[in-house]
N, CA, C, O and CB atoms as a CASP TS submission, in Angstrom:
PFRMAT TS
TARGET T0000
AUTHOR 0000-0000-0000
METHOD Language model
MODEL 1
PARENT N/A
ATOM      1  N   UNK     1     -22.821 -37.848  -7.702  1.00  0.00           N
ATOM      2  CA  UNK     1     -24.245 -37.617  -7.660  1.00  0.00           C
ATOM      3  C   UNK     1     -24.490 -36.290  -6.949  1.00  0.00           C
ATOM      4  O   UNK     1     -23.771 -35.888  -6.035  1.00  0.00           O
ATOM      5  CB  UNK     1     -24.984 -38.788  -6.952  1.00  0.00           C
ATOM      6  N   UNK     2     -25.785 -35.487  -7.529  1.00  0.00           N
ATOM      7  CA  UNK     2     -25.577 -34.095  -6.757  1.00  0.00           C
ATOM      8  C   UNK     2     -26.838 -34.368  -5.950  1.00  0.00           C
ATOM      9  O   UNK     2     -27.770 -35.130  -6.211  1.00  0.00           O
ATOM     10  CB  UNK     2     -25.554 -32.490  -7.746  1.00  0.00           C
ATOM     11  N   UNK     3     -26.621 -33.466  -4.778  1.00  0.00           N
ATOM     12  CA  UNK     3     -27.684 -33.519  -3.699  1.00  0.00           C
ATOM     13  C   UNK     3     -28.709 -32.323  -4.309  1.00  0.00           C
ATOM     14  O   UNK     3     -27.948 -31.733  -5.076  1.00  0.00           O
ATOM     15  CB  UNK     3     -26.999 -33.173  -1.984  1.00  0.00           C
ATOM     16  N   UNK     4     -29.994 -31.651  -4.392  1.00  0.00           N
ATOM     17  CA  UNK     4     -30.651 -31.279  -4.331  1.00  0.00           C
ATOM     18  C   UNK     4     -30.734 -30.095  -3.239  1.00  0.00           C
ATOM     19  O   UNK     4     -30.940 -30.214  -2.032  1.00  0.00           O
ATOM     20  CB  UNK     4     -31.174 -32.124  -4.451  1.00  0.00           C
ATOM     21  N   UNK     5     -30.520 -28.934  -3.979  1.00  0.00           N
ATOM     22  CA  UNK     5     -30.748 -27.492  -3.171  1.00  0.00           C
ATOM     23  C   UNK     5     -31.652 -27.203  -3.324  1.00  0.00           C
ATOM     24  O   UNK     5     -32.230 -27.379  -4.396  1.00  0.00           O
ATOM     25  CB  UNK     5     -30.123 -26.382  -3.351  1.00  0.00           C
ATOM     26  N   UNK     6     -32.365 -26.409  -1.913  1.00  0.00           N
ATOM     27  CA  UNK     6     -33.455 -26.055  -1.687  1.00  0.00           C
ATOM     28  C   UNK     6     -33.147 -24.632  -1.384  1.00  0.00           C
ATOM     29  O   UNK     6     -32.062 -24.268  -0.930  1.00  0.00           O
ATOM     30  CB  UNK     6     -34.115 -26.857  -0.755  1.00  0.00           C
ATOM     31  N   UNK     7     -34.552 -23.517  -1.762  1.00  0.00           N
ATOM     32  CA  UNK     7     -34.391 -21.927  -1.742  1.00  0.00           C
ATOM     33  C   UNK     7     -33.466 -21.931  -0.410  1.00  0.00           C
ATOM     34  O   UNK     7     -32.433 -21.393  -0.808  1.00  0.00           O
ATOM     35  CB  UNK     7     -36.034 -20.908  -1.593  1.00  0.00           C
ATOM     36  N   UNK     8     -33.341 -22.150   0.533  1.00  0.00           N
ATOM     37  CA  UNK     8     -32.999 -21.574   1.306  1.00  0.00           C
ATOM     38  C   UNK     8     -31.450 -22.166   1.337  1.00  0.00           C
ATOM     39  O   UNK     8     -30.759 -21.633   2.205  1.00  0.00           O
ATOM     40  CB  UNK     8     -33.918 -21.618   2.365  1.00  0.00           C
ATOM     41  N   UNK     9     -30.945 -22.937   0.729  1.00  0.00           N
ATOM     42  CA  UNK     9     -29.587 -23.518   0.986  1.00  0.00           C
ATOM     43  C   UNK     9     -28.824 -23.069  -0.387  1.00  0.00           C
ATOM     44  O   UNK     9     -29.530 -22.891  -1.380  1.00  0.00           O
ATOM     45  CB  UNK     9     -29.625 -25.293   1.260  1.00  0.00           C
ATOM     46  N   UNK    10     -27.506 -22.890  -0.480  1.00  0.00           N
ATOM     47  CA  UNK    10     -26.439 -22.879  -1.311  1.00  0.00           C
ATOM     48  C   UNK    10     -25.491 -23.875  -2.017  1.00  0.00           C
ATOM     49  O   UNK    10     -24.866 -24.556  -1.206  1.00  0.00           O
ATOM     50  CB  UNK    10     -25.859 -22.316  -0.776  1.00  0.00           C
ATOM     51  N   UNK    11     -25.270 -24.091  -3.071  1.00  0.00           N
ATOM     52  CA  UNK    11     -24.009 -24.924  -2.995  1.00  0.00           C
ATOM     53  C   UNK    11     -22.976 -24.100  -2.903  1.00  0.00           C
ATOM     54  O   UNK    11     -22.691 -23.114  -3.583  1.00  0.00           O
ATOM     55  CB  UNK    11     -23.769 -25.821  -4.110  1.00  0.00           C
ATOM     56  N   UNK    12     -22.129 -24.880  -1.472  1.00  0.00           N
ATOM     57  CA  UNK    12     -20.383 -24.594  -1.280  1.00  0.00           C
ATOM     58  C   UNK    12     -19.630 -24.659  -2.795  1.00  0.00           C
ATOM     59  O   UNK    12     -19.736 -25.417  -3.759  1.00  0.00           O
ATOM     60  CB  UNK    12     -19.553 -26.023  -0.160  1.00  0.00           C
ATOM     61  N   UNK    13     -18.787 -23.421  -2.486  1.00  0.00           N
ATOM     62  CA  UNK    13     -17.965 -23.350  -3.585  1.00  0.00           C
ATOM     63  C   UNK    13     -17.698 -24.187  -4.085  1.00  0.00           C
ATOM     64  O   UNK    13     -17.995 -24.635  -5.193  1.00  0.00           O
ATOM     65  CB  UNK    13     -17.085 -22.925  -3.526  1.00  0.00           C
ATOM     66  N   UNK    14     -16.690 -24.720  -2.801  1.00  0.00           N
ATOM     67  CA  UNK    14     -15.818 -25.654  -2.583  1.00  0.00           C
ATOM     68  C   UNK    14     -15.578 -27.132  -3.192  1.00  0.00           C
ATOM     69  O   UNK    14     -14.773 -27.646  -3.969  1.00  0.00           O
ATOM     70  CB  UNK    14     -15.972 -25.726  -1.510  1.00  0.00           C
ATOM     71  N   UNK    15     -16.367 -27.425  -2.658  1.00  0.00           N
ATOM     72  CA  UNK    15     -17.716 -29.271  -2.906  1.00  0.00           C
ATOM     73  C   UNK    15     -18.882 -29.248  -3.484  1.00  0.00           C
ATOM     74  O   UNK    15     -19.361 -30.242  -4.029  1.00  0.00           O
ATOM     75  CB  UNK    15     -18.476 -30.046  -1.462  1.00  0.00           C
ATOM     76  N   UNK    16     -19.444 -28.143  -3.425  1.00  0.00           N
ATOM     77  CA  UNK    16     -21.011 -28.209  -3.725  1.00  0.00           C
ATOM     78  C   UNK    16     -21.600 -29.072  -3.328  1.00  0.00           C
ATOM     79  O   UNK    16     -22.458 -29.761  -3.880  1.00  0.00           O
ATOM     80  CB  UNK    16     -21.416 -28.246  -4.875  1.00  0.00           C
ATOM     81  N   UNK    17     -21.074 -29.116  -2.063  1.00  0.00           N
ATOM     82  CA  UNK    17     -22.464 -29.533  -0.809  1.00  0.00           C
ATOM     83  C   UNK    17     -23.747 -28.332  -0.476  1.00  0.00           C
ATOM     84  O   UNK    17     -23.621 -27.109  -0.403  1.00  0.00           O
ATOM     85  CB  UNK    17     -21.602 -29.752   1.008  1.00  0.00           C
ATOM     86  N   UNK    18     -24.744 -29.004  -0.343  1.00  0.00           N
ATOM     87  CA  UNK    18     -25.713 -27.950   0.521  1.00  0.00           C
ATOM     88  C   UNK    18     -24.562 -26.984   1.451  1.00  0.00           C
ATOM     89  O   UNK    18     -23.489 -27.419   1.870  1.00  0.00           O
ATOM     90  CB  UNK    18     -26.971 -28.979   1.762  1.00  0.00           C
ATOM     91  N   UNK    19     -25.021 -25.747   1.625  1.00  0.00           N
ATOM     92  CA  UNK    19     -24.285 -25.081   2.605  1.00  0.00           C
ATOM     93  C   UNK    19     -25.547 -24.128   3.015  1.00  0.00           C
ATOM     94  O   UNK    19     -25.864 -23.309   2.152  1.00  0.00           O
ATOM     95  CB  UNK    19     -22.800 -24.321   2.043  1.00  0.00           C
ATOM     96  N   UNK    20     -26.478 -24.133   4.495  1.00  0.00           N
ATOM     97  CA  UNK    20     -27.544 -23.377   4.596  1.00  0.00           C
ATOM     98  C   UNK    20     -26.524 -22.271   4.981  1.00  0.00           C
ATOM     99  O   UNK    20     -25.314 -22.373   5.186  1.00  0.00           O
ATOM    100  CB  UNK    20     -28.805 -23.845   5.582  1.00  0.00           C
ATOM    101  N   UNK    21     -27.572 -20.875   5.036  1.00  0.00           N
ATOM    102  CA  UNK    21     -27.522 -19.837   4.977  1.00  0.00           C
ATOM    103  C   UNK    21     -26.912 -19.580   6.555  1.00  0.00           C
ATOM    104  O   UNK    21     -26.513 -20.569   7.170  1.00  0.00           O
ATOM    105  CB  UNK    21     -28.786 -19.319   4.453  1.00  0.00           C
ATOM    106  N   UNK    22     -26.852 -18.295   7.165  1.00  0.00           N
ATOM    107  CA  UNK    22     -26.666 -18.108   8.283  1.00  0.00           C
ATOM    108  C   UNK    22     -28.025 -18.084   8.991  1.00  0.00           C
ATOM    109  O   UNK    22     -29.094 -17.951   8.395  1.00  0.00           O
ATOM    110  CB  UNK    22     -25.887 -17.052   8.384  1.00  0.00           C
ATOM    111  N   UNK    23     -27.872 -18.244  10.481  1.00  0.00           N
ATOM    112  CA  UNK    23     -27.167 -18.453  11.660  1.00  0.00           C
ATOM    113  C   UNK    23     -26.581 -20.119  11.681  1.00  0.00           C
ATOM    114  O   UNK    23     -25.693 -20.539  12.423  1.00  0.00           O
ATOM    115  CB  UNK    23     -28.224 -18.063  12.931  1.00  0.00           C
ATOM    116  N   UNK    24     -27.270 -20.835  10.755  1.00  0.00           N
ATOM    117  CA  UNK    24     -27.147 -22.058  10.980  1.00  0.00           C
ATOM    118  C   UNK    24     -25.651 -22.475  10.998  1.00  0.00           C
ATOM    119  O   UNK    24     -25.098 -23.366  11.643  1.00  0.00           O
ATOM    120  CB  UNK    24     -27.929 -22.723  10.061  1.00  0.00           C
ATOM    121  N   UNK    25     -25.176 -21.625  10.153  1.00  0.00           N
ATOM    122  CA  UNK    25     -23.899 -22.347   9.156  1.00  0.00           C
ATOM    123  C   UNK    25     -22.987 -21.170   9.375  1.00  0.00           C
ATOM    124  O   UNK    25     -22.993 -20.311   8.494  1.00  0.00           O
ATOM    125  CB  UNK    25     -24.257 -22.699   7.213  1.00  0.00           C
ATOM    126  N   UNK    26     -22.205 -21.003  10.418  1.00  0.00           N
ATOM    127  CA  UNK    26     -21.203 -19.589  10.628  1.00  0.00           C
ATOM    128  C   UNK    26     -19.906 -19.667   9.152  1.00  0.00           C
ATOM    129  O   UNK    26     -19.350 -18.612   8.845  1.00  0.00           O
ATOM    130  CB  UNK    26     -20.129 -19.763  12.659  1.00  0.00           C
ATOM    131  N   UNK    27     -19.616 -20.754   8.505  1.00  0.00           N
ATOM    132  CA  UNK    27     -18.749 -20.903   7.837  1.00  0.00           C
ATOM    133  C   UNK    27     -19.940 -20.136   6.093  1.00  0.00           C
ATOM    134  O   UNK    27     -19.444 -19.896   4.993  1.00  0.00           O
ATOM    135  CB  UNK    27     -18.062 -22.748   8.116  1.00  0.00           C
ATOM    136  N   UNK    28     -20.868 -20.025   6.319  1.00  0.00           N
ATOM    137  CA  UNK    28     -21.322 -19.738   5.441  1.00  0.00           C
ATOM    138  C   UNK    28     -20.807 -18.641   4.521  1.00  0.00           C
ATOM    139  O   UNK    28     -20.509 -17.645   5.180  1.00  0.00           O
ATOM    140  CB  UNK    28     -22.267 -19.661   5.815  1.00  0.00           C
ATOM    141  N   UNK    29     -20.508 -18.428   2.590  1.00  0.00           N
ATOM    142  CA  UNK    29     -20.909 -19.808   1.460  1.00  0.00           C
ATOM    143  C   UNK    29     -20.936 -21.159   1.548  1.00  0.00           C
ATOM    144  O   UNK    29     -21.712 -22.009   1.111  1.00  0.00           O
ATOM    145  CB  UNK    29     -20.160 -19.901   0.476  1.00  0.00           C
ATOM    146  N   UNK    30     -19.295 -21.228   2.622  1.00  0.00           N
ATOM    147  CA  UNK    30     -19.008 -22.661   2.440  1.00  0.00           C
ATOM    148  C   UNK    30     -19.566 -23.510   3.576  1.00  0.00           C
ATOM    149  O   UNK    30     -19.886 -22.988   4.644  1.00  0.00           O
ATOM    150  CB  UNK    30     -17.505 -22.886   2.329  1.00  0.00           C
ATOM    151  N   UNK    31     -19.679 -24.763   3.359  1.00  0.00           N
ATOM    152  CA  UNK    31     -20.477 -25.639   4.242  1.00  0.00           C
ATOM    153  C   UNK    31     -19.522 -26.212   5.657  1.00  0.00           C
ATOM    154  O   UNK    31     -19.840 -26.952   6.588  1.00  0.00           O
ATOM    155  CB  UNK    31     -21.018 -26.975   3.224  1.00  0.00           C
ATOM    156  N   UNK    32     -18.540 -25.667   5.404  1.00  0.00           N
ATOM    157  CA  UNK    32     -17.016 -25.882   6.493  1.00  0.00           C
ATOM    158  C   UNK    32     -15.846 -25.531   7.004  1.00  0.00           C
ATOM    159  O   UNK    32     -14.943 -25.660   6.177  1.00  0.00           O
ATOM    160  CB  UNK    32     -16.497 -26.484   6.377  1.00  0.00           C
ATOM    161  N   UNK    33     -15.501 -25.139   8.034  1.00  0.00           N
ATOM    162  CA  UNK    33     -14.389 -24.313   7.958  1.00  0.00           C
ATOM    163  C   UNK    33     -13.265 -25.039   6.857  1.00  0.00           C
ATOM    164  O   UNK    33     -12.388 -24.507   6.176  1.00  0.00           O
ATOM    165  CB  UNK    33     -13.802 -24.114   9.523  1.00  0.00           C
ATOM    166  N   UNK    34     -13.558 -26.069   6.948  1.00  0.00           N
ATOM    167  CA  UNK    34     -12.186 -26.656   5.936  1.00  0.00           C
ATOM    168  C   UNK    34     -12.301 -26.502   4.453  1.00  0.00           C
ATOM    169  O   UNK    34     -11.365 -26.564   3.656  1.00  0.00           O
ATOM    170  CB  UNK    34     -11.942 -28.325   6.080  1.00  0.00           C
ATOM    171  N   UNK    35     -13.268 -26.344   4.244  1.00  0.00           N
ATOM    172  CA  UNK    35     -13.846 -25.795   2.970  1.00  0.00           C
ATOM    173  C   UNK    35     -13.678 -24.440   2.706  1.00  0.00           C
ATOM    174  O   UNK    35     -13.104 -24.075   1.680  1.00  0.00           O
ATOM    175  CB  UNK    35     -15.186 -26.003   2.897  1.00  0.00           C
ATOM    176  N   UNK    36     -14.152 -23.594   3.589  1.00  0.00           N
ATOM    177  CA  UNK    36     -13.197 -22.210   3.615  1.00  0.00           C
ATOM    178  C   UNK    36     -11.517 -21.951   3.769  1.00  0.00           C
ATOM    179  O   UNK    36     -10.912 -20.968   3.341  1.00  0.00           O
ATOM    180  CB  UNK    36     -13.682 -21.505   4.757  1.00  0.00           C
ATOM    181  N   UNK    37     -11.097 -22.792   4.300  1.00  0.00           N
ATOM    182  CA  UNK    37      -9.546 -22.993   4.344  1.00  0.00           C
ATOM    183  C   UNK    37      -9.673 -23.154   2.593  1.00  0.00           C
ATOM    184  O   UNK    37      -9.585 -22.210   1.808  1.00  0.00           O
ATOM    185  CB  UNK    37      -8.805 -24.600   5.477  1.00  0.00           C
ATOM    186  N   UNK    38      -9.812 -24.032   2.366  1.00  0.00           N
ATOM    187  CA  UNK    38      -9.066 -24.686   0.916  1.00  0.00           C
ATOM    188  C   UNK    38      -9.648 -23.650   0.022  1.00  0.00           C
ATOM    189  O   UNK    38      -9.007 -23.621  -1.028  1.00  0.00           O
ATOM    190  CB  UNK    38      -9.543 -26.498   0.347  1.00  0.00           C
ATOM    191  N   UNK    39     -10.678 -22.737   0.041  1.00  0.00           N
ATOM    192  CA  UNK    39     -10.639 -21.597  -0.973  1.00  0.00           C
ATOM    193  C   UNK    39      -9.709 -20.401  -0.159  1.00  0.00           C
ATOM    194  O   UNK    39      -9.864 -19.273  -0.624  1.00  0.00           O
ATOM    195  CB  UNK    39     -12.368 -21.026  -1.399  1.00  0.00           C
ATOM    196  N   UNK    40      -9.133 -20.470   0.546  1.00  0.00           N
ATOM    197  CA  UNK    40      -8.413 -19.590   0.601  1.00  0.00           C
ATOM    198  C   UNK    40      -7.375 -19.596  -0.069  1.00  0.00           C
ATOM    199  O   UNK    40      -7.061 -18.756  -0.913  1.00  0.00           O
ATOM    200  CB  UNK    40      -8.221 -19.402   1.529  1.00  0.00           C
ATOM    201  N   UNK    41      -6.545 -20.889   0.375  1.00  0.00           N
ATOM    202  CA  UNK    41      -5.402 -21.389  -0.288  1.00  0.00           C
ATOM    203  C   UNK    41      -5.212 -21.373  -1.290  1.00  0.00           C
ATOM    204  O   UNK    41      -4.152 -21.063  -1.833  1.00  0.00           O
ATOM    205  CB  UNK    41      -5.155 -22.275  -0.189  1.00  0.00           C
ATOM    206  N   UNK    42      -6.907 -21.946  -2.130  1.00  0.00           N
ATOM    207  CA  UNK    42      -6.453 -21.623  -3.771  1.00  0.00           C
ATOM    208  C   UNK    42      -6.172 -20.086  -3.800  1.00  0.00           C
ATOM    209  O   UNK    42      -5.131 -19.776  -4.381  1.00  0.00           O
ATOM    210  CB  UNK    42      -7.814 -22.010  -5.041  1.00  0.00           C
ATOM    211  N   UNK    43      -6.790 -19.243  -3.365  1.00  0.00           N
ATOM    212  CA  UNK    43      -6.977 -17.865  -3.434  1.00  0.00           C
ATOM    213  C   UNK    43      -5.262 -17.285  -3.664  1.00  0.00           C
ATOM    214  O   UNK    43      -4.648 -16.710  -4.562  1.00  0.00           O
ATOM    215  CB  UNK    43      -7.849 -17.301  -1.909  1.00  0.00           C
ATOM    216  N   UNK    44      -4.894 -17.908  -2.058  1.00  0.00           N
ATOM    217  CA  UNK    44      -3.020 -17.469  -1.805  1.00  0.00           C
ATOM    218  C   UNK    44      -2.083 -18.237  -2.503  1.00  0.00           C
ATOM    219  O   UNK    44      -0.917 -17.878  -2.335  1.00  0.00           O
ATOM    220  CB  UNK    44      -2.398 -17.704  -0.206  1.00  0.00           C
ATOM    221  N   UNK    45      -2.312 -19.411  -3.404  1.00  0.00           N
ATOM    222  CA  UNK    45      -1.260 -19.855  -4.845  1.00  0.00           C
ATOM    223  C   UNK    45      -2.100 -19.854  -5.804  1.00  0.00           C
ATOM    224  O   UNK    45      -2.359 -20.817  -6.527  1.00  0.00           O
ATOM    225  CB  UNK    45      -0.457 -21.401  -4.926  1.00  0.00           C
ATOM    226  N   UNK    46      -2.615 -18.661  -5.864  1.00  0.00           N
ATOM    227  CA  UNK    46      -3.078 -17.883  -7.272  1.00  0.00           C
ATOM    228  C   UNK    46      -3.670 -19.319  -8.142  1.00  0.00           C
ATOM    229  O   UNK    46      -3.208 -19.456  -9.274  1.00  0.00           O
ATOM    230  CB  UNK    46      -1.449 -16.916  -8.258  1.00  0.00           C
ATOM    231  N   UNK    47      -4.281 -19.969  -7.840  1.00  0.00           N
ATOM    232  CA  UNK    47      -4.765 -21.295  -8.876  1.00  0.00           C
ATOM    233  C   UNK    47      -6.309 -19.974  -8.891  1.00  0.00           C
ATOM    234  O   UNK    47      -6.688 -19.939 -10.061  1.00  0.00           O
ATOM    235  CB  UNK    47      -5.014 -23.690  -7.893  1.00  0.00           C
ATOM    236  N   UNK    48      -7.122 -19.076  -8.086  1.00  0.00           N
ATOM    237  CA  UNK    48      -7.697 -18.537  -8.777  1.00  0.00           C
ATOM    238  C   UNK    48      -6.900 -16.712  -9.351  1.00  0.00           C
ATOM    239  O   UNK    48      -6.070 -15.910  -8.924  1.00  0.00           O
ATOM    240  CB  UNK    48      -9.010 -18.705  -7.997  1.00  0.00           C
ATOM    241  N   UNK    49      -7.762 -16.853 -10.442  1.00  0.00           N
ATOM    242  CA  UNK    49      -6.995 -15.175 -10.786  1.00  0.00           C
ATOM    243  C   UNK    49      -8.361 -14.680 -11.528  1.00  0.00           C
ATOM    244  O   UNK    49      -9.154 -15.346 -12.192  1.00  0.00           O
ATOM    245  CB  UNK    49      -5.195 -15.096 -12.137  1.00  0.00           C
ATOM    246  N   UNK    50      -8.373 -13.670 -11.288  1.00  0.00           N
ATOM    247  CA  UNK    50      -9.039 -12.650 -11.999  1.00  0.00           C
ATOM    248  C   UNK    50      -8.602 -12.224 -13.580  1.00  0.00           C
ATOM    249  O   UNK    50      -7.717 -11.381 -13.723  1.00  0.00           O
ATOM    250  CB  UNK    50      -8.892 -11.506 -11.124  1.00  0.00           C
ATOM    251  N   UNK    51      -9.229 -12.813 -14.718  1.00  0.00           N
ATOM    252  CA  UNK    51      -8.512 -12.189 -15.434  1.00  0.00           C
ATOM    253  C   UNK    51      -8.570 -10.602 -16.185  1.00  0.00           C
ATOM    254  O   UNK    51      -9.497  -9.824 -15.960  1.00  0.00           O
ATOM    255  CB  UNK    51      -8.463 -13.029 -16.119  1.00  0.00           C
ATOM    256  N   UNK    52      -7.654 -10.345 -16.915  1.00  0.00           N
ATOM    257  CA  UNK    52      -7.582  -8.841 -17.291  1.00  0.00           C
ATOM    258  C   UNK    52      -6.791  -8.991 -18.918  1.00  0.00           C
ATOM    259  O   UNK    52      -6.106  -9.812 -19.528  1.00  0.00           O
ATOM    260  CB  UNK    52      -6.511  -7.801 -15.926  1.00  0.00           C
ATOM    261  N   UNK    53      -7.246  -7.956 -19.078  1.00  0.00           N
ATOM    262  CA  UNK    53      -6.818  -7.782 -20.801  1.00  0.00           C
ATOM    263  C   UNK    53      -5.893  -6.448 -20.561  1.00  0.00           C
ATOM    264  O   UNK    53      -6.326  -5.546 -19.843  1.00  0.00           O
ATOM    265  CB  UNK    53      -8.440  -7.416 -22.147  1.00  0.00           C
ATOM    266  N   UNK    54      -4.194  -6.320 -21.384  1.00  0.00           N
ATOM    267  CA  UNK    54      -3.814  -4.926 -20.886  1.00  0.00           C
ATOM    268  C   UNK    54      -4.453  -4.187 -22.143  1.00  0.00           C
ATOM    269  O   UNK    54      -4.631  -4.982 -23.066  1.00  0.00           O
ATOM    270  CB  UNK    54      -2.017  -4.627 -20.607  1.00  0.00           C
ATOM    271  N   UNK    55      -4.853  -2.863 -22.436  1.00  0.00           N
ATOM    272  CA  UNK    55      -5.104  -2.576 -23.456  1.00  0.00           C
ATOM    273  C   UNK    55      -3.714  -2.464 -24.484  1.00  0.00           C
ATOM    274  O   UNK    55      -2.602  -2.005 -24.223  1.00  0.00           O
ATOM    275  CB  UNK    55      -5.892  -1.498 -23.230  1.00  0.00           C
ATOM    276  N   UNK    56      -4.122  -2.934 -25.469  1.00  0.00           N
ATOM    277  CA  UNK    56      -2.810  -2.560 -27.284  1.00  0.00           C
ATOM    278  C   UNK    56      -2.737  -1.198 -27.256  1.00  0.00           C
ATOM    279  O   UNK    56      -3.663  -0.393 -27.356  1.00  0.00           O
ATOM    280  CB  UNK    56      -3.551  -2.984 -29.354  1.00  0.00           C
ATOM    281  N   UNK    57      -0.993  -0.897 -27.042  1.00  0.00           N
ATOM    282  CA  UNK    57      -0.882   0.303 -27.387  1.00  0.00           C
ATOM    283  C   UNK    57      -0.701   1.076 -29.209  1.00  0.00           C
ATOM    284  O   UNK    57       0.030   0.748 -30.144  1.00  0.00           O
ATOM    285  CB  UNK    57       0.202   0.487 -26.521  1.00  0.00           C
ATOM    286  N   UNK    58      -1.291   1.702 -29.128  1.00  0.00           N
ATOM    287  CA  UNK    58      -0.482   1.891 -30.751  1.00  0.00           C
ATOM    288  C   UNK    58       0.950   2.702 -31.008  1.00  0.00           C
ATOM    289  O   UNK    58       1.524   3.331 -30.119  1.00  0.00           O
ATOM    290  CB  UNK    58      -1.535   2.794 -31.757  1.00  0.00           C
ATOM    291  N   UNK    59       1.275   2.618 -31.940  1.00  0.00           N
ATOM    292  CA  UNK    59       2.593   2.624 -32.334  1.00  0.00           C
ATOM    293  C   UNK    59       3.423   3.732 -31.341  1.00  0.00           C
ATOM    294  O   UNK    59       4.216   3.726 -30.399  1.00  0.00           O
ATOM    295  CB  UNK    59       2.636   2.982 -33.941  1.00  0.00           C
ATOM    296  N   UNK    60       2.540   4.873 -32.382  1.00  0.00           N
ATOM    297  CA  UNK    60       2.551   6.581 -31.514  1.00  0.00           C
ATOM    298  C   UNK    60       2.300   6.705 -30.301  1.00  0.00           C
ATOM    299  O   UNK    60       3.104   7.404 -29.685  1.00  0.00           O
ATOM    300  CB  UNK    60       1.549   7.619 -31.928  1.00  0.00           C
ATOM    301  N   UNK    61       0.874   5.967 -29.329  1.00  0.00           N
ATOM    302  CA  UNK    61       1.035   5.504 -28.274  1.00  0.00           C
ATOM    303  C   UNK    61       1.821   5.155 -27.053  1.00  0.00           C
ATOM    304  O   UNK    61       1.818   5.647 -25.925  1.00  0.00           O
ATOM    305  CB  UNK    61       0.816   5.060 -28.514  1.00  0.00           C
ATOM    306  N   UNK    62       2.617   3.994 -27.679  1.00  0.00           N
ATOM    307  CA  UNK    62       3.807   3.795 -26.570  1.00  0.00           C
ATOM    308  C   UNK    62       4.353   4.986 -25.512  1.00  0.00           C
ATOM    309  O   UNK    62       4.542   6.198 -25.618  1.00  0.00           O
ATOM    310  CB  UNK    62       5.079   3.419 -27.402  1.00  0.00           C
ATOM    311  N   UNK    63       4.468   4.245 -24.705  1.00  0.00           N
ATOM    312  CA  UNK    63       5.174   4.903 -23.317  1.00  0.00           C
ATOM    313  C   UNK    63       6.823   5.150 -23.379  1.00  0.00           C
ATOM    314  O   UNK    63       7.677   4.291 -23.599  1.00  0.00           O
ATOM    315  CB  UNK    63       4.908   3.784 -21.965  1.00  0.00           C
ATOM    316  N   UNK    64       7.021   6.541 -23.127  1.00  0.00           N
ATOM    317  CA  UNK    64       7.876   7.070 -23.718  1.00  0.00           C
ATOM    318  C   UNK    64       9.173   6.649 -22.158  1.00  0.00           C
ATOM    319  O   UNK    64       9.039   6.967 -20.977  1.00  0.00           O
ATOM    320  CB  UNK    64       7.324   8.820 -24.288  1.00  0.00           C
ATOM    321  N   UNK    65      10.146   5.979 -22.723  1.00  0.00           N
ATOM    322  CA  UNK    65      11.022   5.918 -21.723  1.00  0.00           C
ATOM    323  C   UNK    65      12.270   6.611 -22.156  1.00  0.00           C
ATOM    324  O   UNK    65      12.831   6.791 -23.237  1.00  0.00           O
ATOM    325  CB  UNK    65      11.233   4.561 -21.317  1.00  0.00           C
ATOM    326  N   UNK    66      12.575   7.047 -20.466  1.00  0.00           N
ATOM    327  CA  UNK    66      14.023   8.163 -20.321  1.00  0.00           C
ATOM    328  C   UNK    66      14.758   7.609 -20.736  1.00  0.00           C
ATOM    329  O   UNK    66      14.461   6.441 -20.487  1.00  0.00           O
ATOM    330  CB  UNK    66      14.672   8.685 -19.070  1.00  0.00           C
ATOM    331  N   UNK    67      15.855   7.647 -21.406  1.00  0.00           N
ATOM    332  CA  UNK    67      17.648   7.537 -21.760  1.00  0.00           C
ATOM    333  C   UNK    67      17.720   7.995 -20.153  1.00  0.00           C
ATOM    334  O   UNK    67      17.462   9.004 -19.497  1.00  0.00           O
ATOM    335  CB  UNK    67      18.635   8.920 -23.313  1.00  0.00           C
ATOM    336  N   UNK    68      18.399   6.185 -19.832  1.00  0.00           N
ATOM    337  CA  UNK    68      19.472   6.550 -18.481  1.00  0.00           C
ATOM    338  C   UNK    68      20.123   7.336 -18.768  1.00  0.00           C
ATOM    339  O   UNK    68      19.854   8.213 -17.947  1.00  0.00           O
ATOM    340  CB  UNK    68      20.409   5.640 -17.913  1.00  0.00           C
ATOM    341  N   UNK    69      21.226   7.890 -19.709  1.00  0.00           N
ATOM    342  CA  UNK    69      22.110   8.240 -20.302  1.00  0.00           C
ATOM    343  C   UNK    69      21.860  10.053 -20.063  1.00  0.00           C
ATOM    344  O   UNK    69      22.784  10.863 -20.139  1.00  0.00           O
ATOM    345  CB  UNK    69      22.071   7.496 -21.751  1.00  0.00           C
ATOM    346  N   UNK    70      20.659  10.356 -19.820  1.00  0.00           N
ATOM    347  CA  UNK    70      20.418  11.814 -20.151  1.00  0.00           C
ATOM    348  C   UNK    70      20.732  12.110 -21.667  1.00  0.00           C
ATOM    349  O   UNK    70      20.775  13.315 -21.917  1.00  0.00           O
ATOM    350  CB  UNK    70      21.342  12.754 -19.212  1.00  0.00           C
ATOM    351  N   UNK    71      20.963  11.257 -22.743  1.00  0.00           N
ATOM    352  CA  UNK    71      21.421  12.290 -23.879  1.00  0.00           C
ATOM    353  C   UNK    71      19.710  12.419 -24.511  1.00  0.00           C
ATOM    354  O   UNK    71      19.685  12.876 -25.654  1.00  0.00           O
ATOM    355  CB  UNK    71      22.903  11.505 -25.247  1.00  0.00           C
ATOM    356  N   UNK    72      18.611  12.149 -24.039  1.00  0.00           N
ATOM    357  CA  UNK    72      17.659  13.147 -24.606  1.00  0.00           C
ATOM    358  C   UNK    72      16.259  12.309 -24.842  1.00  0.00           C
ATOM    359  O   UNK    72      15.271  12.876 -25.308  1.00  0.00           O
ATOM    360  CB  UNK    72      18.288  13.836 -26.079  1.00  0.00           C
TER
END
């Protein structure tokens, strides 16, 4: 069941509990330090990621790599 946010309050990332704004709430987005712990954590085993697209190179494109070899 969800609780009801009001202008002045947030839902935590975390839980989506109410989380008021500051001074009230020093842990503020989140409604708890433990709630800020556990988005960190996801943060540090990558369960969140940013994603990215690499761009397609074309053929001619490609990145030209050295011959260890020096022959050219």
């Amino acid at each position: 069941m969800s609780r009801p946010v009001s202008a002045t309050t947030t839902p935590c990332p975390s839980c989506r509990r109410p989380a008021p704004p500051r001074p009230e709430n020093p842990e503020f987005p989140f409604c708890s330090a433990r709630c800020r712990a556990v988005d960190l954590g996801r943060w540090l085993t990558e369960a969140y990621r940013i994603p990215t697209t690499a761009p397609e190179l074309e053929e001619d494109e490609a990145p030209v790599v050295p011959d260890p070899d020096g022959d050219g």
